[in-house]
C-alpha positions in Angstrom: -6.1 -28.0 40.6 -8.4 -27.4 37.4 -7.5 -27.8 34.3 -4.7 -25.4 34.0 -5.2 -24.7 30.1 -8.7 -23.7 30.8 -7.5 -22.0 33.9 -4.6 -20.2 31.6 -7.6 -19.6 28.5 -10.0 -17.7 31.3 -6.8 -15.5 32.2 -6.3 -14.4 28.5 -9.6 -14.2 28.2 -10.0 -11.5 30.5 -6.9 -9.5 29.6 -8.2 -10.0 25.9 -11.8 -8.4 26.7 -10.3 -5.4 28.4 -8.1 -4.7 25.8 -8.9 -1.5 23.5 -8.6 -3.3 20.3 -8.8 0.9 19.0 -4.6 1.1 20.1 -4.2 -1.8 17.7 -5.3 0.7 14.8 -2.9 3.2 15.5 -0.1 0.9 16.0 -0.4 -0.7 12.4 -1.1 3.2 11.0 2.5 3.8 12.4 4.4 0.9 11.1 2.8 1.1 7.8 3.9 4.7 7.5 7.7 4.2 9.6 10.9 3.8 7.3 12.2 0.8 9.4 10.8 -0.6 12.7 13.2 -1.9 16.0 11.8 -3.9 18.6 13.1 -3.9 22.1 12.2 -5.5 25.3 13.8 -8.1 27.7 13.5 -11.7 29.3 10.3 -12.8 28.0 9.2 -9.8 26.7 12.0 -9.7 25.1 11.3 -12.8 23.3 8.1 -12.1 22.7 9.2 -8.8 20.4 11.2 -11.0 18.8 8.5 -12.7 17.5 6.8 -9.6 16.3 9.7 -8.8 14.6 10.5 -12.0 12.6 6.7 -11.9 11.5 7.1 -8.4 10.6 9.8 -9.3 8.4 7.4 -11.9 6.8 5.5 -9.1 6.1 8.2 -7.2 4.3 8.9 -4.6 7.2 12.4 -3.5 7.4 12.7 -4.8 10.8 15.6 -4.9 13.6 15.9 -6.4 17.4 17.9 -3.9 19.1 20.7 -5.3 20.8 21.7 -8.0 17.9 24.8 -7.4 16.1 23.7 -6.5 12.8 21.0 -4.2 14.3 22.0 -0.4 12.6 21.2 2.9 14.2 17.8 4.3 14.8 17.1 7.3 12.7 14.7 9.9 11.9 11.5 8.4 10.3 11.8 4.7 12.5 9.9 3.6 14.9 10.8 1.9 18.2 8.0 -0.8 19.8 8.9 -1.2 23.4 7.6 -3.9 25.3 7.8 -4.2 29.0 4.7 -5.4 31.5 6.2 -3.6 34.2 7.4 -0.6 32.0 10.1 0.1 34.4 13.4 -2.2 32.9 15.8 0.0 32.6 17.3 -1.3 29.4 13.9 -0.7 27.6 13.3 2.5 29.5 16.8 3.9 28.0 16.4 2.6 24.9 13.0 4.3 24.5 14.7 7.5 26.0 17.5 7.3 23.3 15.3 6.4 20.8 13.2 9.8 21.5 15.5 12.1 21.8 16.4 11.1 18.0 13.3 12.1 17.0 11.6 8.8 16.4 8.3 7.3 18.0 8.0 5.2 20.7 5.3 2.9 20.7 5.2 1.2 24.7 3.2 -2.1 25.4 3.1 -2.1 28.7 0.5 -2.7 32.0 1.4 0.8 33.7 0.2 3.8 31.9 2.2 5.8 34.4 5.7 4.3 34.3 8.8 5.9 32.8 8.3 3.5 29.7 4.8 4.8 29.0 6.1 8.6 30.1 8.7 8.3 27.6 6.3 6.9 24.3 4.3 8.8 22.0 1.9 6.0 21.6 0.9 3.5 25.1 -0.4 0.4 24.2 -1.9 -0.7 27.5 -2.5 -4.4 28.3 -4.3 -4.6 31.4 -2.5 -8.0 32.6 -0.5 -9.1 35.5 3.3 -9.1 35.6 5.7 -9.8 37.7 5.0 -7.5 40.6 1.4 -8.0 40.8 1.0 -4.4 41.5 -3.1 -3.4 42.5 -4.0 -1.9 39.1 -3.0 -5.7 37.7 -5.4 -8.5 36.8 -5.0 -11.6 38.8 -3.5 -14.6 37.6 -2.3 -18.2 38.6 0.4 -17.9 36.7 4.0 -17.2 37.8 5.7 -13.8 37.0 4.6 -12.3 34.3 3.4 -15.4 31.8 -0.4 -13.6 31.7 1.3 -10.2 30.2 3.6 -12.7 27.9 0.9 -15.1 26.7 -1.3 -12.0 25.2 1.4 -9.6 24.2 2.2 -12.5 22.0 -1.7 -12.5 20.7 -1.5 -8.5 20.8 1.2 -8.4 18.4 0.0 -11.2 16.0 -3.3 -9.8 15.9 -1.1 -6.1 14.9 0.5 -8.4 12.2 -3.2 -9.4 10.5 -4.3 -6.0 10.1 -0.8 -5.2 9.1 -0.6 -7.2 6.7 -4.0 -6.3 5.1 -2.6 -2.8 5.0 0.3 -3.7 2.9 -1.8 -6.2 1.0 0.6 -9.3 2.3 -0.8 -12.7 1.5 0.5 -15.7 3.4 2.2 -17.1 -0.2 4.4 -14.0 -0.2 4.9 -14.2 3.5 5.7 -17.4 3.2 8.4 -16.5 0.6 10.2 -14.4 2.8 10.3 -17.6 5.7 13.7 -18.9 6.2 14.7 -21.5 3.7 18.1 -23.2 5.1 16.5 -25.6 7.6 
């Protein structure tokens, strides 16, 4: 085998170039404008939204991960941020359901434009990687499941956060303010 980290880089790399970097724009125009933001997704996706959401809250958003215990209910003037490669967990794809039928937007990351995630968001963020299924429309990848889709959502999101962050005018000394301080 080749070097797999150069193996793994050329995958992002890929993904990363196909990307529409122009979603990005209206994804950080929503948050800035959204009363509180909740982030939902599971396994590694999951994860991965939790990520966005504890950097988010670095950045002063008033942030949630649905599904923890002090998580409140959605209401009119939030925002969900779905993430799902396959766009077809049904946890998500409720959650995203719910959340629209409350009246709030539904922004989906997903790798299928066409799946009930994307069909139920009001803004698609499309991330043409590979997931678990490997499904024609997906890029090709080494990697098992869906690590590709993972490894840039994860970029995708903190690349969100930068231009976020020069929205609200965050520094990193005031985000760094807001970083935990028991440990």
């Amino acid at each position: 085998m080749n070097d797999p980290l150069q193996l793994i880089m050329k995958e992002i790399e890929q993904v990363l170039c196909d990307f529409q970097t122009t979603s990005m724009e209206r994804v950080v125009t929503i948050l800035s404008s959204a009363t509180r933001v909740f982030v939902a997704g599971e396994g590694r996706s999951g994860l991965m939204a939790k990520a966005f959401a504890m950097r988010l809250m670095h950045l002063g958003a008033d942030v949630y991960v649905v599904g923890e215990t002090i998580t409140p209910s959605i209401q009119n003037g939030d925002v969900l941020i779905a993430v799902s490669g396959s766009g077809v967990t049904k946890s998500t794809v409720w959650m995203a359901e719910k959340a629209r039928q409350l009246g709030c937007p539904v922004m989906a990351f997903t790798t299928d434009v066409a799946s009930p995630l994307a069909q139920k968001a009001s803004c698609i963020v499309y991330v043409p990687a590979a997931t678990k299924y490997r499904r024609d429309h997906e890029k090709a990848s080494i990697q098992p499941l869906s690590s590709l889709f993972d490894q840039c959502i994860h970029i995708i999101l903190d690349a969100i956060c930068l231009q976020y962050a020069e929205v609200k005018q965050v520094e990193h000394k005031q985000a760094f303010s807001q970083h935990s301080n028991l440990d």
